[in-house]
C-alpha atoms as one frame of an Amber mdcrd trajectory, in Angstrom:
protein
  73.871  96.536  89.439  74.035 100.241  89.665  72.854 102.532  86.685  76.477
 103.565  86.194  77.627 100.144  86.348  75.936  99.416  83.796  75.885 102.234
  81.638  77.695 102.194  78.000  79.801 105.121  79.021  81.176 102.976  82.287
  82.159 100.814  79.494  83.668 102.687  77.444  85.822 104.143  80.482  87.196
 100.826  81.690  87.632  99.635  78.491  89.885 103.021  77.385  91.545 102.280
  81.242  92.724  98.523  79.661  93.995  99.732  76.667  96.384 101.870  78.481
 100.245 101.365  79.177 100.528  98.951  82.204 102.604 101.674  83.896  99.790
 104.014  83.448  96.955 101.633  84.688  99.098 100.440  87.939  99.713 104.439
  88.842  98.841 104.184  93.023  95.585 105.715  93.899  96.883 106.105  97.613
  99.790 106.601 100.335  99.909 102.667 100.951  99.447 101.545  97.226 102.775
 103.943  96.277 106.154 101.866  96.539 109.401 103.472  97.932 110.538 106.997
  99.107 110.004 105.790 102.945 112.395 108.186 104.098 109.832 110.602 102.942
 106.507 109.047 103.483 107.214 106.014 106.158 105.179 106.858 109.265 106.094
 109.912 110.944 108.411 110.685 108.155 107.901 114.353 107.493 106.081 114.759
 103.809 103.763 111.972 105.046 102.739 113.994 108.395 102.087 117.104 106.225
  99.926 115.260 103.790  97.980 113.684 106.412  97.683 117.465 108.354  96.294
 119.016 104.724  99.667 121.281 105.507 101.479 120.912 102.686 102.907 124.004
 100.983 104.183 124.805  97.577 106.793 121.952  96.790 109.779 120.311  94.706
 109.920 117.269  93.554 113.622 116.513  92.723 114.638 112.606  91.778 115.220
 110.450  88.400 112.990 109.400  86.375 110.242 106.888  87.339 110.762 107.855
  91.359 106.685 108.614  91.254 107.492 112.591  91.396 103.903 112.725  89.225
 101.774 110.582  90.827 102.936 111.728  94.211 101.560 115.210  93.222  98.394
 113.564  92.389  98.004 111.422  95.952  98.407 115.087  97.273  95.816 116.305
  95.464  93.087 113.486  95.715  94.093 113.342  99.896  93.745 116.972 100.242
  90.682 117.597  98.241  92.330 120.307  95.377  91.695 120.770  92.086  94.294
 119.476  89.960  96.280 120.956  86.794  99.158 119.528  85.436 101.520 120.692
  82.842 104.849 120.434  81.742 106.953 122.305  80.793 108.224 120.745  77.336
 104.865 120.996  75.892 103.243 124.064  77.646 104.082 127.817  77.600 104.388
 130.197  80.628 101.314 132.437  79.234  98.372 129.663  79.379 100.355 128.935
  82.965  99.957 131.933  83.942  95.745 132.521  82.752  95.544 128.939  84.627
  96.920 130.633  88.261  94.937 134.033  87.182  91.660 131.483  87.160  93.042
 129.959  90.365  93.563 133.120  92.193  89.936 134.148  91.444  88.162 131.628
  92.042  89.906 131.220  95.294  89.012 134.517  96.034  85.236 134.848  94.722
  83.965 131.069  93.874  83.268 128.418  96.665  87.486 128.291  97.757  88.633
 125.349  95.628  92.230 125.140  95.876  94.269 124.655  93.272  97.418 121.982
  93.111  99.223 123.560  90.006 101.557 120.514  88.725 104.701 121.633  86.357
 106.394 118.501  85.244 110.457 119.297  84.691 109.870 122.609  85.792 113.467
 123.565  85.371 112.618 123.768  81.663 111.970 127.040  82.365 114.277 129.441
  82.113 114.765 131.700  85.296 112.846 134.941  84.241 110.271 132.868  83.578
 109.648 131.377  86.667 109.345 134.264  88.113 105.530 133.986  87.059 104.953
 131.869  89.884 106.355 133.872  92.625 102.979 136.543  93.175 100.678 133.369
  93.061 102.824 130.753  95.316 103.461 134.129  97.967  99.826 134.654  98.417
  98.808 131.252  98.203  96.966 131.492  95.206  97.785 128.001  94.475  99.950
 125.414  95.954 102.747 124.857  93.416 104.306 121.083  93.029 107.189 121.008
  90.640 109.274 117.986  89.588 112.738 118.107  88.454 115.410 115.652  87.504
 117.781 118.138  87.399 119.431 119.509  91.044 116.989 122.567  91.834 120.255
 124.771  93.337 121.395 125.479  89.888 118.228 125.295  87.684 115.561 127.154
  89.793 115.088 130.608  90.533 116.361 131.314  93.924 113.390 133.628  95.500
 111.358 130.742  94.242 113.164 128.223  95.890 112.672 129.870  99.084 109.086
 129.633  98.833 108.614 125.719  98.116 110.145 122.900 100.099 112.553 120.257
  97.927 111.841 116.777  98.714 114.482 114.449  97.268 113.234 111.282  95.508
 115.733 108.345  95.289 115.272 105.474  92.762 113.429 102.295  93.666 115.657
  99.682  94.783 115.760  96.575  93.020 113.332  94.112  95.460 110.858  97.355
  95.195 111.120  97.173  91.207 110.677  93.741  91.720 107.628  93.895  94.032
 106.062  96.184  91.561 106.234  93.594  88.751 104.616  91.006  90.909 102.341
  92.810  92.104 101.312  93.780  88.004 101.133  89.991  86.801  98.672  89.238
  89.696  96.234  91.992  89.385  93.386  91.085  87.519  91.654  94.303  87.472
  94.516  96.709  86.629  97.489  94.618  85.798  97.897  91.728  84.087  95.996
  89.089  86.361  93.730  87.567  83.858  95.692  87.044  81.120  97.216  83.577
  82.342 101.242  85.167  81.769 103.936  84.435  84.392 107.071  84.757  84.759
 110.523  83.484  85.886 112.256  84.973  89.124 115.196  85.713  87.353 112.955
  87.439  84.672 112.084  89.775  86.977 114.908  90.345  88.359 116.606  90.690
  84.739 113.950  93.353  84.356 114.711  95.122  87.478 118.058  95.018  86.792
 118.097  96.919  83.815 115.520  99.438  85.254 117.759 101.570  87.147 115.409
 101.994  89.716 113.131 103.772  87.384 109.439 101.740  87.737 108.065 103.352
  84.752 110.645 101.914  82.532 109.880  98.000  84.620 106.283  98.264  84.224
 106.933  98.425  80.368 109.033  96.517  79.928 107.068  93.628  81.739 103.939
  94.620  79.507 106.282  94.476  76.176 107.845  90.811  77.528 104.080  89.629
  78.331 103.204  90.210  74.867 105.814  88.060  73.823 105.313  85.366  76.016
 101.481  85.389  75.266 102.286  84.375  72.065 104.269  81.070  73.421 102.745
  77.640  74.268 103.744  78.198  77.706 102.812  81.735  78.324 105.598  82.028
  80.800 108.623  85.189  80.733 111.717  83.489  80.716 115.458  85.361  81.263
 115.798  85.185  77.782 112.216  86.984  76.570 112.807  89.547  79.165 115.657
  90.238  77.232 114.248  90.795  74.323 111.635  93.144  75.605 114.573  95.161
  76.640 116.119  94.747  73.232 119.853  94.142  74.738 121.928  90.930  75.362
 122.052  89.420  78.484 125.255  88.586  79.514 125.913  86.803  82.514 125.771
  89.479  84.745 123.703  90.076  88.121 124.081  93.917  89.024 123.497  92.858
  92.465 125.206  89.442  92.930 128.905  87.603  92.504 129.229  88.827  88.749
 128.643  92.438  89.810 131.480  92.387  92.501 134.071  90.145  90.642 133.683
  92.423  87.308 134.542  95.499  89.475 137.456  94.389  91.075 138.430  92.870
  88.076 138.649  96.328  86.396 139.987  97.799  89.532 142.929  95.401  89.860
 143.664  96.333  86.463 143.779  99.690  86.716 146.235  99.056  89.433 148.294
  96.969  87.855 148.751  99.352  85.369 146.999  97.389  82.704 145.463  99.765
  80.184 143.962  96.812  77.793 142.674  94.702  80.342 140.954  97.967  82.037
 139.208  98.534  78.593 137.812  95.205  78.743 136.340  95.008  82.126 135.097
  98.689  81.593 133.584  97.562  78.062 131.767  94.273  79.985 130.356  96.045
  82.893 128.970  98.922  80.879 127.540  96.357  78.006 125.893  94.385  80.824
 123.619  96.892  81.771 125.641  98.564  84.382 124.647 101.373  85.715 127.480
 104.169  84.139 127.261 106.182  87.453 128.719 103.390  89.835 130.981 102.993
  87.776 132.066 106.760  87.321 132.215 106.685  91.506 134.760 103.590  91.480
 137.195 104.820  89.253 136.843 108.451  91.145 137.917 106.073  93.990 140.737
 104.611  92.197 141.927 107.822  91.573 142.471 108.753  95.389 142.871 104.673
  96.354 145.209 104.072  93.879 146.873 106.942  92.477 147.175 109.430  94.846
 149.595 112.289  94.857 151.578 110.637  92.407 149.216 112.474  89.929 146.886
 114.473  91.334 145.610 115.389  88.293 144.005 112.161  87.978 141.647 112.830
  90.483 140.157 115.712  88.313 140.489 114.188  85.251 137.765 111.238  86.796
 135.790 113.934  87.964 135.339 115.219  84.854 134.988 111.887  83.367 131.573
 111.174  86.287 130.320 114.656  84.935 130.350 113.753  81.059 128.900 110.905
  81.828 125.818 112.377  83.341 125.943 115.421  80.499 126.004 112.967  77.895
 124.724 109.465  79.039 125.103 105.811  76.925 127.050 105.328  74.689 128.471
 108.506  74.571 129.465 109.211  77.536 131.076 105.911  77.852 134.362 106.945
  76.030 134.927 109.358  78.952 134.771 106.433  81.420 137.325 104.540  78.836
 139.875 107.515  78.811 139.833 107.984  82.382 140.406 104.373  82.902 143.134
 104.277  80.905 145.047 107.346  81.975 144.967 105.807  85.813 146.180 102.719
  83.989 149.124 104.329  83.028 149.303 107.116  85.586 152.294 106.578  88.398
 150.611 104.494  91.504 150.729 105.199  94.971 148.687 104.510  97.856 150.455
 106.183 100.692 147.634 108.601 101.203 145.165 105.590 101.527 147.366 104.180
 103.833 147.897 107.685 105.822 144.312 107.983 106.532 143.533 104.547 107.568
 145.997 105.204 110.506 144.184 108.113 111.484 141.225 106.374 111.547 142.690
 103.387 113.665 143.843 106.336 115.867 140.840 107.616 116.246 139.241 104.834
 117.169 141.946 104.167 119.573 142.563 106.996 121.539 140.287 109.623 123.576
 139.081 112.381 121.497 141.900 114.898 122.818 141.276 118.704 123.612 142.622
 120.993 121.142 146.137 122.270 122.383 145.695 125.641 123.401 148.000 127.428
 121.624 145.804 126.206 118.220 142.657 127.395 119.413 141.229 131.266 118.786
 141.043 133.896 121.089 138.176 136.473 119.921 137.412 137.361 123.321 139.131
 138.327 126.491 137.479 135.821 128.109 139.620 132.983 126.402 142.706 135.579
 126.092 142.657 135.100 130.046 142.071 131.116 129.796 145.077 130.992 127.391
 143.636 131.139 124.154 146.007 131.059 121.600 148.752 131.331 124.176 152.240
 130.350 122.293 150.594 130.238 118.783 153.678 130.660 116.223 152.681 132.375
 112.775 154.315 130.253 110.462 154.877 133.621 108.328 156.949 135.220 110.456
 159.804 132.237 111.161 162.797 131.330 108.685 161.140 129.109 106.257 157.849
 129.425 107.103 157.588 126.365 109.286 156.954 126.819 113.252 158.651 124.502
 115.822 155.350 124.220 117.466 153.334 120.597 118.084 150.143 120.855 116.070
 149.119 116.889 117.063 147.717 116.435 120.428 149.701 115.536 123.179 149.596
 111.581 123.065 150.004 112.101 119.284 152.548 114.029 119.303 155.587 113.197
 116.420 153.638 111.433 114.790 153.860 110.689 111.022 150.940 108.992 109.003
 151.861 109.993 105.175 155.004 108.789 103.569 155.003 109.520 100.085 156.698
 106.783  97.573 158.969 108.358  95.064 156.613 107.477  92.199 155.646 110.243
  90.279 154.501 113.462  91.773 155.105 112.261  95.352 158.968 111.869  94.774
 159.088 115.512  95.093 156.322 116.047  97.683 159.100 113.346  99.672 161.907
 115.826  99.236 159.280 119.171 100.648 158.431 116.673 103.718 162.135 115.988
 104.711 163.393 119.964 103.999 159.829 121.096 106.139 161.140 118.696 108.748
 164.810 119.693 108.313 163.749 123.454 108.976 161.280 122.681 111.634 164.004
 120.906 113.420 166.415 123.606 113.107 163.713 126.023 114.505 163.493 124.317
 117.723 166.996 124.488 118.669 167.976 126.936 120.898 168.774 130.468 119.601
């Protein structure tokens, strides 16, 4: 046994290690110990290449939460041999930031050439003057800046320093990954929860990783809270049902990724189109109460918007929009009564599918037909070049012809009269009907001769 082995202070270390949240204690040490991001860090992937080069550059992080956006940064750091400072921005101020990349800068300059990994946890906390303190020390390489964001760096980050860092985009953990995680916690015995004799039901887990969201952090403890419970039983097994008490919420039956996920959905859908307001609220109220994730279901009624609705009231389609937006401004439960009212104004709204049904006969057409030149007379003519090749040859402005409607073909040639959109004479589209048949009236009347 080795002096430090054995020393009280090794002890006292491992022993501080234990007592730490689960999530903490599992953090990966290495590239092949982290879980996920693979279109990032798979083999040959580029962040991976760059790590394993020692070329990485000042960086964003930008994902939700529990993507590993921290303990990425501090794989880099270990793999690449830099000193490593981490703040964030919630709890630190841009003045002891800034003496921090002063240090950095000199002793880069006049000490033995440490480099310095400066980590800003939800960096777009700052306001945009003040992260223009980094620019100086990430343009002359002073330090290697990592930042990590939930928030999309485009609108919260300064643009000159955007331009200096690369943005790599962290997606949540799938489910089986969430999953993987958890078994991979009860069987460690050094780090995890090996040696405390606790196991747990597949369909714990997966309750677990259901309600996770992707987000690891918020698995790990919630498996550490459920173990504690289940310690306490004769069996010292999770079950469904302790899992759901770690997460504090009912379990109804409900698997986000199995037959109860799809049939709740289209039950909700099918009631939106059946113009059933009440039935809508229900189905909203059980999928969101389940655990679903709000965001899926913002996208599906978005869909049933332009599915279902249409241009009988294309207002809807902004009104859903808005709805998906609150929803991530506000989150559960408050953001759930912008769901409900944009459920129930599609309930009530006038249907029509005839766009849905328009472009699903381009699509077949596509699909069934060669991928036609442009006509000629459609195509521009900047130079003289294509002047001579016909260019734009026999082009009508519509501006300049009674009614604003040319005679000309604007399908290709083996498409040519052909009609995809009929619009019902619900709602809106009734009168979008009448503008079709007096644009083809006119266009009609423009192609006779004279």
């Amino acid at each position: 046994m080795s002096l430090f082995e054995s020393s009280p202070l090794a002890g006292a270390a491992s022993a501080a290690r234990m007592r730490a949240p689960l999530a903490e204690r599992l953090r990966p040490a290495t590239l092949d110990e982290f879980v996920g991001q693979e279109q990032l860090l798979g083999p040959g992937k580029p962040l991976r290449v760059a790590i394993e080069h020692d070329d990485t550059t000042s960086m964003i992080f930008w994902g939700p939460p529990g993507t590993g956006k921290t303990t990425l940064a501090k794989i880099i750091a270990a793999r690449t041999q830099a000193n490593f400072i981490e703040f964030s921005a919630v709890m630190s101020g841009i003045k002891e930031i800034k003496e921090v990349m002063t240090a950095a800068e000199k002793a880069s300059r006049f000490g033995s050439g440490t480099r310095t990994i400066l980590f800003i946890d939800e960096i777009h906390r700052f306001n945009k003057a003040q992260q223009d303190a980094f620019l100086p020390y990430v343009e002359r390489g002073s330090i290697r800046l990592i930042g990590a964001t939930t928030e999309n760096p485009s609108f919260e980050l300064n643009a000159a320093l955007l331009s200096r860092c690369r943005v790599y985009v962290l997606q949540p953990l799938t489910e089986a990954q969430v999953i993987g995680l958890l078994e991979r916690a009860l069987t460690d015995p050094d780090r995890g929860l090996g040696s405390s004799g606790v196991s747990a039901d597949e369909d714990a887990l997966a309750t677990i990783a259901s309600y996770a969201s992707g987000d690891a952090r918020n698995a790990l403890n919630a498996l550490d809270v459920a173990a504690s419970l289940a310690g306490d039983s004769p069996s010292q097994r999770i079950t469904r049902e302790s899992a759901a008490e770690a997460l504090q919420r009912r379990v109804l039956l409900y698997d986000k990724r199995g037959e109860q996920h799809y049939d709740l959905i289209s039950a909700l859908h099918k009631s939106v189109r059946n113009s059933d307001a009440d039935a809508a609220l229900y189905w909203l109220g059980r999928m969101l109460q389940a655990g679903e994730d709000p965001m899926y279901v913002a996208r599906r009624v978005v869909r049933m918007a332009v599915e279902d609705i249409g241009l009988a009231a294309p207002e809807a389609l902004n009104l859903c929009l808005s709805a998906k937006e609150a929803m991530h401004f506000l989150g559960s439960p408050e953001g759930d009564l912008a769901l409900a009212q944009a459920v129930v104004y599609l309930s009530l709204a006038p249907k029509s599918n005839a766009l849905y049904v328009a472009y699903g006969s381009v699509q077949a057409d596509i699909e069934a037909t060669a991928a036609e030149a442009v006509p000629l007379h459609l195509r521009n003519a900047p130079t003289k070049l294509m002047k001579s090749l016909d260019y734009g040859k026999g082009y009508q402005y519509a501006h300049d012809v009674e009614g604003r409607v040319a005679a000309m073909e604007c399908l290709p040639p083996s498409l040519a009269g052909r009609r995809y959109y009929a619009p019902t004479e619900e709602g809106r589209e009734k009168t979008l009907a009448q503008r079709m048949e007096e644009i083809r009236r006119i266009r009609e009347q423009n192609r006779r001769p004279g």
